[in-house]
N, C-alpha and C positions, 0 to 999 in steps of 0.2 A: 504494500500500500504506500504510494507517495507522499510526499508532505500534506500537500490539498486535501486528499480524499482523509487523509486519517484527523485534517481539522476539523473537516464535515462531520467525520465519524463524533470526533469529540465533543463538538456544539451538540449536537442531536440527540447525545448522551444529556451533556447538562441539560438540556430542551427538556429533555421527558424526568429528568430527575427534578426538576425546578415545577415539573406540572406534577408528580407527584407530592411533593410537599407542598405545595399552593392546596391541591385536593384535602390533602393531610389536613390542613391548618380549617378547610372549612367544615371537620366534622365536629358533631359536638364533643363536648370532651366531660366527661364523667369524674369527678374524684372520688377517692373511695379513703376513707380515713380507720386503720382500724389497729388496735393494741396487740394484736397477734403477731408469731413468728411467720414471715412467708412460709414455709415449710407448712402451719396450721393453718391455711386460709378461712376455713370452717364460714363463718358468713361470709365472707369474700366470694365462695365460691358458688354458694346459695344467689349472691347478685348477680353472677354474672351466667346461671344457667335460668334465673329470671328471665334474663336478658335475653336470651338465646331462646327461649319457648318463646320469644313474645316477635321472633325475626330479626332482632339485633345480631349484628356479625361483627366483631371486636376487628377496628380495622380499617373496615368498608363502610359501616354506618357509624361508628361512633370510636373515639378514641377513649382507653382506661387510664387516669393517671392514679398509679396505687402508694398509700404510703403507709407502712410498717411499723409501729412503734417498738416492733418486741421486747415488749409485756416491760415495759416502761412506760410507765403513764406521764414522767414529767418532758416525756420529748414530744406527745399528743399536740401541746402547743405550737411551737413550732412549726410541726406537721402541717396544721391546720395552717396555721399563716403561708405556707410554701403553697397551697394549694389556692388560696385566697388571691397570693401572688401570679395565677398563673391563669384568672380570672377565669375558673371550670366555667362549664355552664350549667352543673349543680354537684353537689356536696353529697355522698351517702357518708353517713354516722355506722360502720360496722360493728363497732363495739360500743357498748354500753358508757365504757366511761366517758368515750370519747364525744358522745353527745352533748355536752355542757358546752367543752373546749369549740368545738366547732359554732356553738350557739354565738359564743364569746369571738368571735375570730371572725365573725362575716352577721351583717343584717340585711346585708342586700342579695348575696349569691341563695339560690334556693338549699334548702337539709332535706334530707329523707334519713329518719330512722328506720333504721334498719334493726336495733341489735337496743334495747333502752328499757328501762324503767322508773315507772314514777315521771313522767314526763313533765307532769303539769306540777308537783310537788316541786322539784328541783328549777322552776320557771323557767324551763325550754320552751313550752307550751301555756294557752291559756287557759284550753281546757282541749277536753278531745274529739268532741261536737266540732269545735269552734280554735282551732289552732292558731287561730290566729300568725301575724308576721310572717316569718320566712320559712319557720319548719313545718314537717308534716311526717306522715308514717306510720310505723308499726311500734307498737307496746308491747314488751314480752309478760312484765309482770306486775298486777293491782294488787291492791291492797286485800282483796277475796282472797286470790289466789293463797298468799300469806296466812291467813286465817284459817282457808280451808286445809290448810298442811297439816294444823295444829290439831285439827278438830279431826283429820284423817288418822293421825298420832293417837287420839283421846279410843277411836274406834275402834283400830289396833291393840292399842295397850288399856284397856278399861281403866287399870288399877294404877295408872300413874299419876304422878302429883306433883311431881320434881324431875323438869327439862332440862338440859342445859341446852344452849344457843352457842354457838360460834357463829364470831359477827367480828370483821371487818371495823375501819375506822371509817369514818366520814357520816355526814348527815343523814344523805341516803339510807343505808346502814344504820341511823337511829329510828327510820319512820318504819322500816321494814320489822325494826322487832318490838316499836309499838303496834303493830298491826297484829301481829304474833301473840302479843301481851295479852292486846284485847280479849281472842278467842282463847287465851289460855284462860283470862278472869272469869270467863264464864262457864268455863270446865272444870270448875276447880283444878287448874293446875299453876304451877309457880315455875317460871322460867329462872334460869340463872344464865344469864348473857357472860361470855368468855372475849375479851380481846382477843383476837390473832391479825399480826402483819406479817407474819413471813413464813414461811415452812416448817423455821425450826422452832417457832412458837405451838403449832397442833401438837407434840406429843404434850408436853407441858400441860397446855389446854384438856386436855384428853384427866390427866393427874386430877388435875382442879374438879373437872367434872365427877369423879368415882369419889375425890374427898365431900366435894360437897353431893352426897349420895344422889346427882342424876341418877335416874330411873330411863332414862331415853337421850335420842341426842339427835339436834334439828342445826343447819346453820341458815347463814341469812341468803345470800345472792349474788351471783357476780363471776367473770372470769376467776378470779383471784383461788374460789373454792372447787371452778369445773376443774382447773390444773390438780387439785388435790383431793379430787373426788378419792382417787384411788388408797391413799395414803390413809384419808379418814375412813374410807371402809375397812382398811386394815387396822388400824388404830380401836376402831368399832366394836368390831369382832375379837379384838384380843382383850378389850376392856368389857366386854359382854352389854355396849350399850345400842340396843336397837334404834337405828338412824333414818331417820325421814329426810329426802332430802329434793332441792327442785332442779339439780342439776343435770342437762343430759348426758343418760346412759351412767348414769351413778350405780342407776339396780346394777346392770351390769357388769359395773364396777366392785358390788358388792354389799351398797347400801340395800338396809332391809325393804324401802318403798321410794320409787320418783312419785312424783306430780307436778306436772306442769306441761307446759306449752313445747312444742318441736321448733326450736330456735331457726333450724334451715328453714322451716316454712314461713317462717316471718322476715327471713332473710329473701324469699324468691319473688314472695308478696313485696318486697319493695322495692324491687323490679317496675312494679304495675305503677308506682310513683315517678319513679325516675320517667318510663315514660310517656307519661301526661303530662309532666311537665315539660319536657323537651316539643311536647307537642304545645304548647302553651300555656296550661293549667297554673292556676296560682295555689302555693304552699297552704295560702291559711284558706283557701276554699275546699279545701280536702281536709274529711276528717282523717283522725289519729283513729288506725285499727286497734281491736285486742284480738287476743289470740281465740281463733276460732274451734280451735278445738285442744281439748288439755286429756293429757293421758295418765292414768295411774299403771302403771308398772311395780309387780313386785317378785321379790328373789326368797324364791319358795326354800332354794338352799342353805341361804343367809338364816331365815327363819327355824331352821331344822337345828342349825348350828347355835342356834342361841337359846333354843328350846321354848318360841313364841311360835301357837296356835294362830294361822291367819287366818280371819271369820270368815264364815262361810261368802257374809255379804259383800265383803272386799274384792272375796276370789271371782264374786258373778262380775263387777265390776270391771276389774281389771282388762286392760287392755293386752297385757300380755303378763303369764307368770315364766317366772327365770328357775325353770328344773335342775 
């Protein structure tokens, strides 16, 4: 190839590369903000086969810009501002904590919750009718939800009177085991709330719990206890204290009963936000979902092992027992 033709060649290159990025720049661009390791995309990956049942093609219709806190919540900031900076043209909240941060970081780009609790408690939202401002979405867990763990607990164990709770710091985390409280005041039972911030606080906590003669063991909510679902079921079953818990695949894990909501399915549901808004839908004109369907799961072998009868009415219930 000559001087000439291999200019030609080159222009024609840049030509189709420069329309490629021109095309690039005009898709829309999605952010996705979430506390997890890329390795665990876990809602990440719930958006984006949202995405993908609804005809999005990651690409071709819309660009993803993803950002990672792994399981660092003080870098979530930042994150959010990098995202902010790069003017998406809306915002998914993937993890729970990370919904505040982003609330705080933009009031003009649109939110979809995707992954949250307490919305309107923690004033992300104003109510769930009526979301008001910029966010909008999916709620994994109310205040029922909470209540009904305890009262599933009461059903379970007739003869208990004395919980303990592992619980998390932060506000949130205080409304979640007043809510707890409530249905325990009226079951006669009496909670005993534990602090735990870090890993090697649960055996500890575990201690605390058997001195002060917990009879059962509940904790509160949040990535922080899915990561140690497994640890506390072990901790559980070597303290002999039957664990209620709302964390996915816990039973599995080992705890004696889940209840709650299938988090990927609130994740694929926020899919259905993203887009309508991309199609023009405004944040506060869409209400805030709750989870439409909630599962009880229990570990019929956990129960063998601890020597608790699960009532007959639990087992009609149950969505699935763990043999």
């Amino acid at each position: 190839m000559n001087a000439a033709r291999l200019a030609v060649a080159i222009c024609c290159l840049l030509g189709a590369s420069s329309v490629a990025v021109a095309q690039q720049s005009k898709l829309p661009t999605i952010g996705v903000l979430s506390l997890d390791f890329p390795d665990n995309p876990s809602c990440v990956d719930g958006v984006r086969r949202g995405l993908e049942d609804l005809g999005y093609v990651e690409g071709r219709t819309h660009v993803l810009e993803l950002r990672w806190a792994r399981d660092r919540a003080d870098l979530l900031p930042s994150l959010a501002s990098d995202l902010v900076r790069l003017n998406v043209d809306v915002i998914v909240s993937a993890s729970a904590p990370a919904a505040a941060v982003v609330k705080e970081a933009t009031s003009s780009i649109p939110i979809v919750l995707a992954s949250s609790f307490y919305p309107v408690e923690a004033g992300i939202i104003k109510s769930l009718a009526h979301p008001g401002g910029n966010v909008t979405g999916v709620t994994h867990f109310t205040p029922e939800l909470m209540m009904k763990r305890v009262q599933l607990l009461k059903e379970l164990l007739p003869k208990a009177t004395r919980v303990a709770v592992l619980r998390a710091p932060g506000r949130l985390q205080d409304l979640v085991v007043r809510d707890m409280d409530t249905a325990a005041r009226q079951l006669g039972v009496e909670l005993q709330p534990i602090e735990v911030r870090s890993a090697d606080d649960v055996s500890p906590a575990f201690d605390r719990a058997v001195h002060g003669r917990a009879q059962a063991l509940m904790s509160t909510q949040g990535p922080f206890f899915w990561r140690l679902r497994a640890q506390i079921a072990q901790l559980a079953l070597k303290h002999r204290l039957p664990t209620v818990s709302g964390e996915p695949t816990s039973a599995e894990a080992g705890a004696l009963l889940f209840y709650g909501p299938d988090v990927l399915e609130g994740c694929l549901r926020a899919a259905r936000y993203v887009d309508r808004i991309l199609k023009g839908a405004k944040p506060a004109d869409l209400p805030v979902e709750q989870p439409t369907k909630i599962y009880l799961v229990m570990n019929a072998k956990t129960a063998k092992a601890l020597g608790v009868r699960i009532p007959q009415s639990l087992l009609l219930r149950a969505d699935r027992v763990i043999e």
